[in-house]
Backbone as ProteinMPNN parsed JSONL, in Angstrom:
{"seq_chain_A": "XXXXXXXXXXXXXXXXXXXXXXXXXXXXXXXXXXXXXXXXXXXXXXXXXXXXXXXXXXXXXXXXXXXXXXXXXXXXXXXXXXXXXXXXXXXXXXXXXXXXXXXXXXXXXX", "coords_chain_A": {"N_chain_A": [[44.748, 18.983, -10.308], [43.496, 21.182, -7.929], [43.65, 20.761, -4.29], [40.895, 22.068, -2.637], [39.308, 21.705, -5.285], [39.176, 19.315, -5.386], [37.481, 18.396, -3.219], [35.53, 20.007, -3.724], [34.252, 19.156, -5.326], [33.454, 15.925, -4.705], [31.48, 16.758, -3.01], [29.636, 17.762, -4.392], [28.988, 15.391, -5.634], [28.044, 13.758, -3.967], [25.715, 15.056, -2.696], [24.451, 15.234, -4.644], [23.874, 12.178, -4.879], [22.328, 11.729, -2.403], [20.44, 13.003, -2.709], [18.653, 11.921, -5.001], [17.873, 9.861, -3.577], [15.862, 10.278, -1.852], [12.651, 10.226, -2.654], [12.432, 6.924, -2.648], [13.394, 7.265, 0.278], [11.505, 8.7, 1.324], [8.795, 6.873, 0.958], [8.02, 4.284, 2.627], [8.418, 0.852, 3.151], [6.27, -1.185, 4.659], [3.903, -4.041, 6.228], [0.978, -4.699, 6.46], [-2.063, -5.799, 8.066], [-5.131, -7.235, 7.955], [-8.459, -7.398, 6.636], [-9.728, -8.339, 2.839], [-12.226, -5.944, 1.54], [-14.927, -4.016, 0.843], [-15.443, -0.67, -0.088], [-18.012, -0.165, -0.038], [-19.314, -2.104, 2.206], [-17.268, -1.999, 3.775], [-16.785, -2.606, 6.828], [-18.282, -4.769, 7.606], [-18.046, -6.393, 5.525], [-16.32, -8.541, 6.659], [-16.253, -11.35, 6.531], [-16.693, -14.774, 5.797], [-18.667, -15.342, 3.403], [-18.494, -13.107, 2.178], [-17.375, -12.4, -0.578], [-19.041, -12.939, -2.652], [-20.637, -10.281, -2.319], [-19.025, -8.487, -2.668], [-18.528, -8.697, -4.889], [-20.435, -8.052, -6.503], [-20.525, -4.98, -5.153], [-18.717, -3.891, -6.378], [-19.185, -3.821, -9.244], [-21.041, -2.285, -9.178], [-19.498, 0.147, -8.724], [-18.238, 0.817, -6.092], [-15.277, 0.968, -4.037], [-12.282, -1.305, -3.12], [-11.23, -2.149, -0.408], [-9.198, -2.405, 2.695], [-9.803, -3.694, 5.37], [-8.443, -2.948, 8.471], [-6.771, -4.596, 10.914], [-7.637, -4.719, 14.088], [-7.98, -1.654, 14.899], [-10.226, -1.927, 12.926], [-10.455, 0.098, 10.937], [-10.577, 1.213, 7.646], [-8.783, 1.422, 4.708], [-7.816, 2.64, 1.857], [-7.27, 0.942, -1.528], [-4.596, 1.187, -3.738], [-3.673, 0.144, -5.799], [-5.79, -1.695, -7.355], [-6.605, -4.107, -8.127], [-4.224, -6.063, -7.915], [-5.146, -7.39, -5.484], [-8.15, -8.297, -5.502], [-8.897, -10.972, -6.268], [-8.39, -11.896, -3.626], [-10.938, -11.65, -1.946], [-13.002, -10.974, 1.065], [-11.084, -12.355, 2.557], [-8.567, -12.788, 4.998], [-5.549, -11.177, 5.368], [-1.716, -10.624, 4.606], [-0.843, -7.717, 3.767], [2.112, -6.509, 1.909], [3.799, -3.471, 1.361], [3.807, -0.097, 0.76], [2.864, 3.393, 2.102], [0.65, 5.749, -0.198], [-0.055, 8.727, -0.107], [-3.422, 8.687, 0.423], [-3.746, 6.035, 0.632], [-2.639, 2.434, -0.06], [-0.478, 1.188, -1.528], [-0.034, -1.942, -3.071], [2.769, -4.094, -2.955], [3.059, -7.232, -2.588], [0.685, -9.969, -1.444], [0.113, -11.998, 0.732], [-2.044, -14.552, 2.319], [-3.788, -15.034, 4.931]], "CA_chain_A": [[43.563, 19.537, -9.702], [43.725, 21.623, -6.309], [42.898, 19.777, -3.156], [39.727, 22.558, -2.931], [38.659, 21.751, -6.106], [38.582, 18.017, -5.338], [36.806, 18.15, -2.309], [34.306, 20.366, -3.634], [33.429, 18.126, -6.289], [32.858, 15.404, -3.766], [30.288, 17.196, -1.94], [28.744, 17.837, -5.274], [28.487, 14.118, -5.867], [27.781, 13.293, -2.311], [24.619, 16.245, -2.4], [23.586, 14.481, -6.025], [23.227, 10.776, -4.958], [21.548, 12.326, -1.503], [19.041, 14.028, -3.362], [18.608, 11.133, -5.777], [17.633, 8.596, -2.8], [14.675, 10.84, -1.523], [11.709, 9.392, -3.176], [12.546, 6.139, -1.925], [13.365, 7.171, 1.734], [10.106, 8.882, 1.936], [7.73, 5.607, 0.921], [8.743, 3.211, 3.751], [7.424, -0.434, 2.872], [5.507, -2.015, 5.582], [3.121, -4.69, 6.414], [-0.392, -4.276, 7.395], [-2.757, -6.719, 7.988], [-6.842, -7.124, 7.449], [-9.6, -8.61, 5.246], [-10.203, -7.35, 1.929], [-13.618, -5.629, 1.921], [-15.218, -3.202, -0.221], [-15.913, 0.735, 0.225], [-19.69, -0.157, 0.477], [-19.312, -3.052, 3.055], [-16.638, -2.151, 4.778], [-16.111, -3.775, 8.045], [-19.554, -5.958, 7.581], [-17.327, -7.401, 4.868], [-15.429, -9.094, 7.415], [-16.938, -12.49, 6.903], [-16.15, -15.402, 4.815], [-19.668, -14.931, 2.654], [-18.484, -11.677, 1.173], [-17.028, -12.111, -1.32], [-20.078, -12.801, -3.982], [-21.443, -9.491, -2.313], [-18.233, -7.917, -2.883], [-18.266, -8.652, -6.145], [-21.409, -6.825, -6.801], [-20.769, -3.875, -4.619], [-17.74, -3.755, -6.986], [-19.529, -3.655, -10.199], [-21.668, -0.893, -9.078], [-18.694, 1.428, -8.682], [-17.482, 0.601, -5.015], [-13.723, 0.98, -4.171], [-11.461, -2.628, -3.004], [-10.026, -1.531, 0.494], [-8.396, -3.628, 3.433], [-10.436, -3.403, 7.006], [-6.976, -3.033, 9.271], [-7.011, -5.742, 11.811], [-7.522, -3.382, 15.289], [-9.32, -0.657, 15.09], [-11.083, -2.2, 11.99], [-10.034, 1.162, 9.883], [-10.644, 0.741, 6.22], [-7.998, 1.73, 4.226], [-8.115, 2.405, 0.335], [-5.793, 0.035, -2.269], [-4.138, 2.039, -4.616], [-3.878, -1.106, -7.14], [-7.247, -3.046, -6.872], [-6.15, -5.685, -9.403], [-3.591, -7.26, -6.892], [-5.944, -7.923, -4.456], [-9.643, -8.436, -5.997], [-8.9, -12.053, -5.766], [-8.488, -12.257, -2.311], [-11.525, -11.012, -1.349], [-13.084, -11.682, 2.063], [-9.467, -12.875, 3.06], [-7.542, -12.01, 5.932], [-4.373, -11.358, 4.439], [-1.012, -9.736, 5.116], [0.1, -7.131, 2.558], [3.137, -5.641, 2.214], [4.012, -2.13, 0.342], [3.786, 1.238, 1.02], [1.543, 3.927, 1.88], [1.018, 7.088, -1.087], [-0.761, 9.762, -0.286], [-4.438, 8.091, 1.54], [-4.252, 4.323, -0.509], [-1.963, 1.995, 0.253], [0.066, 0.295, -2.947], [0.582, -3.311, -2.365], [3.415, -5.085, -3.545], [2.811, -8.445, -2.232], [-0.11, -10.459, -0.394], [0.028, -13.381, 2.04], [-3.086, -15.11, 2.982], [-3.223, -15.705, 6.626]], "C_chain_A": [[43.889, 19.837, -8.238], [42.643, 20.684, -5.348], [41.247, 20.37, -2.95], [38.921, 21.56, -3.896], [37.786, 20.303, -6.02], [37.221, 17.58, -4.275], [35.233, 18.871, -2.462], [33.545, 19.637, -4.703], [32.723, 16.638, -6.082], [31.565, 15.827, -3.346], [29.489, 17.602, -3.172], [27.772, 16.809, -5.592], [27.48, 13.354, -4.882], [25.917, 13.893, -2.016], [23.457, 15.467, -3.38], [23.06, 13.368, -5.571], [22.214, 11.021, -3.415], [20.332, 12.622, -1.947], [18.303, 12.695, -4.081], [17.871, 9.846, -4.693], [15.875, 9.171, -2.258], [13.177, 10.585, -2.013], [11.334, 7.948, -2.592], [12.295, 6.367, -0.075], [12.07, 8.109, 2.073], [8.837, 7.931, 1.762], [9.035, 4.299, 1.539], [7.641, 1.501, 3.435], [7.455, -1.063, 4.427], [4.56, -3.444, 5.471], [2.123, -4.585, 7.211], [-1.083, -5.261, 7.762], [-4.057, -6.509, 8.388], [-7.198, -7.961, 6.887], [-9.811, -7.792, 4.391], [-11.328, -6.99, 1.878], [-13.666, -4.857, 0.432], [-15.695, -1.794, 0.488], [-17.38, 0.726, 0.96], [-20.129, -0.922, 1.457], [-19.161, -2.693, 4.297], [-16.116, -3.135, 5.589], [-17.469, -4.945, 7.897], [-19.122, -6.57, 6.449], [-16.651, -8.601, 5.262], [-16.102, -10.559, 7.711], [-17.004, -13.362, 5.57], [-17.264, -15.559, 3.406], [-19.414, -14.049, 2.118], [-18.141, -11.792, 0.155], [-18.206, -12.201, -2.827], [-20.5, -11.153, -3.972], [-20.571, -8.542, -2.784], [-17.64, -7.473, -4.156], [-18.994, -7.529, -7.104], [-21.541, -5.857, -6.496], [-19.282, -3.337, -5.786], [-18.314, -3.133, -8.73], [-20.599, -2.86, -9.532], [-21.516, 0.257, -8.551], [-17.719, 1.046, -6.962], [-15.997, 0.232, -4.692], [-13.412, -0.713, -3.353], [-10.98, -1.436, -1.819], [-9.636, -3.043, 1.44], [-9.413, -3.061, 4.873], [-9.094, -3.773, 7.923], [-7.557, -4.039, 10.528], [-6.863, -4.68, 13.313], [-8.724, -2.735, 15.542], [-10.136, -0.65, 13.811], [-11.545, -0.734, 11.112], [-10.291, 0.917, 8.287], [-9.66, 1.753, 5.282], [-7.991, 1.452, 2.758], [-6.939, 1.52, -0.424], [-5.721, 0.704, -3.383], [-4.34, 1.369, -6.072], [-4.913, -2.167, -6.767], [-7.354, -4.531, -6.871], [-5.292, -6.54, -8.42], [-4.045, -7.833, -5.699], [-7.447, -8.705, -4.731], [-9.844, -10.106, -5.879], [-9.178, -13.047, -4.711], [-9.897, -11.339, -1.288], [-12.372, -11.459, -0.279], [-11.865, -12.563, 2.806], [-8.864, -12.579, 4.184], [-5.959, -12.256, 5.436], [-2.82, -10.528, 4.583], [-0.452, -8.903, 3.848], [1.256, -6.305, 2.843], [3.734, -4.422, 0.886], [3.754, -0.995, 0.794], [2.884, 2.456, 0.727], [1.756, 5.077, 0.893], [-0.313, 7.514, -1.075], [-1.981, 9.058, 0.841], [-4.714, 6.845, 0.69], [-2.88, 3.949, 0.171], [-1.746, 1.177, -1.405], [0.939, -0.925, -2.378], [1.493, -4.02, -3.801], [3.316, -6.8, -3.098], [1.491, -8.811, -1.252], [0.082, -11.651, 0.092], [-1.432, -13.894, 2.774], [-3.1, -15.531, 4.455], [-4.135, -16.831, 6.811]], "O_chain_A": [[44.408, 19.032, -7.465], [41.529, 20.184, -5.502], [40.332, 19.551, -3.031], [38.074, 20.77, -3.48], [36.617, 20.035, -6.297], [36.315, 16.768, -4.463], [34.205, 18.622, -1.832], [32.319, 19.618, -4.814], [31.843, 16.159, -6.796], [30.609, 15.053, -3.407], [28.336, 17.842, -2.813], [26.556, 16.872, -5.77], [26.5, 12.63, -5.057], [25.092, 13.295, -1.326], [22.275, 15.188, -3.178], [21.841, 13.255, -5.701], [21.211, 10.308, -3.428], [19.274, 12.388, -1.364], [17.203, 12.455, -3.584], [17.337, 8.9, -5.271], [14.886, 8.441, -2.338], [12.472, 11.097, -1.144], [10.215, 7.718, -2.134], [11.42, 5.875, 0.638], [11.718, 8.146, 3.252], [7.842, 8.218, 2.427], [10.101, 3.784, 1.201], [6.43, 1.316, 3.551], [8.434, -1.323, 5.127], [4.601, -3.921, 4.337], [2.201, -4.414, 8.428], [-0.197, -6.113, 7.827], [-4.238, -5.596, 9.193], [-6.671, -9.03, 6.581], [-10.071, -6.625, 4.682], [-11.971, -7.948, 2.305], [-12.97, -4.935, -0.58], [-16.288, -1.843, 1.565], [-17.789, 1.275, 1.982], [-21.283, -0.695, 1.821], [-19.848, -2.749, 5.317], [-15.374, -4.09, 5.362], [-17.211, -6.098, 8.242], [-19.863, -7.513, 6.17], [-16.403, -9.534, 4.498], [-16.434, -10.918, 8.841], [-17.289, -12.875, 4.476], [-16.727, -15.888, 2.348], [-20.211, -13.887, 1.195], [-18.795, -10.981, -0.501], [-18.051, -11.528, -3.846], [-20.704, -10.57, -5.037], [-21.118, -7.613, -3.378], [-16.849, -6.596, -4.504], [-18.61, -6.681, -7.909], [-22.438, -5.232, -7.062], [-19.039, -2.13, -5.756], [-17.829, -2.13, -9.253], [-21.362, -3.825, -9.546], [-22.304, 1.095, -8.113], [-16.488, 1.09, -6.968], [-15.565, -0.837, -5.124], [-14.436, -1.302, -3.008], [-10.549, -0.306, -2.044], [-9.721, -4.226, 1.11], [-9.531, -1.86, 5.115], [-8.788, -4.961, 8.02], [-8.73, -4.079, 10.899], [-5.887, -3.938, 13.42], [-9.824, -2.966, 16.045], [-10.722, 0.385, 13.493], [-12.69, -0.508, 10.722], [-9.825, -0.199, 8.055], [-9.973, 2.943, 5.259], [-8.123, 0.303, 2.336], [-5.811, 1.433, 0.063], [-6.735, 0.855, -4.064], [-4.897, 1.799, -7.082], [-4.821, -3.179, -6.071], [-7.787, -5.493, -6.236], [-5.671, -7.678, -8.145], [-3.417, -8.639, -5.013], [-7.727, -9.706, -4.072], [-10.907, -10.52, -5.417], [-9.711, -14.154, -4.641], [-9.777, -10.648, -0.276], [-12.696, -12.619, -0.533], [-12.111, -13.434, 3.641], [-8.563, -11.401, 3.987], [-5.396, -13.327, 5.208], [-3.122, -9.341, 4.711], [0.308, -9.424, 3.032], [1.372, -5.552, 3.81], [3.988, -4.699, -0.286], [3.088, -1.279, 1.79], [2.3, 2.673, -0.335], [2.888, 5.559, 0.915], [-1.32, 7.078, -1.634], [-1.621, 8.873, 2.003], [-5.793, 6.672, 0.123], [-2.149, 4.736, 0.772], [-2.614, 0.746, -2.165], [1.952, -1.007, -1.684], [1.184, -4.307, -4.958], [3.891, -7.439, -3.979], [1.233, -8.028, -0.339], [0.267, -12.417, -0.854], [-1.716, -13.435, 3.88], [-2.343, -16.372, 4.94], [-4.064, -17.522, 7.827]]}, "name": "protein", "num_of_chains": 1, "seq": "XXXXXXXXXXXXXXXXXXXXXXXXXXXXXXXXXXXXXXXXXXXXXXXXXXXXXXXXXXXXXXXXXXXXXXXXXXXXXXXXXXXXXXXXXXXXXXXXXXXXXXXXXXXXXX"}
């Protein structure tokens, strides 16, 4: 095999596993931190009583988000189920944002 040939088959491979990583290197895992709340609450979730109310604003359609610790932002959770537990919590999650939700791979109670 000519030296060309080799080198261009490199940069074939090289272009492939490049391309192949892109998915990944555009969802960057982070850690945020907040209280779990609810869509209908919000930030007046932010108090260790919520969670009964949270329950019920839940069963009458209301989304599971996180109130960001700051500028008390509310931020949607992509997967509800790994959090619904911790509700009224201040909690640190960590996972990555897609699209306007955040998908948590792990939580930490603070």
């Amino acid at each position: 095999m000519s030296k060309s040939k080799t080198v261009a088959i490199f940069f074939v491979f090289l272009i492939a596993f490049s391309l192949a990583d892109l998915p990944s290197a555009a969802a960057k895992d982070v850690t945020i931190y907040g209280y779990i709340s609810c869509s209908a609450c919000g930030a007046k979730g932010v108090a260790p009583g919520h969670a009964e109310c949270m329950q019920k604003c839940l069963a009458k359609g209301a989304k599971v988000v996180v109130v960001l610790d700051g500028d008390q932002r509310l931020l949607n959770i992509e997967n509800p189920d790994s959090v619904t537990t911790y509700a009224a919590h201040r909690v640190a999650l960590f996972g990555y944002m897609n699209a306007d939700s955040f998908h948590v791979i792990s939580v930490r109670i603070l």
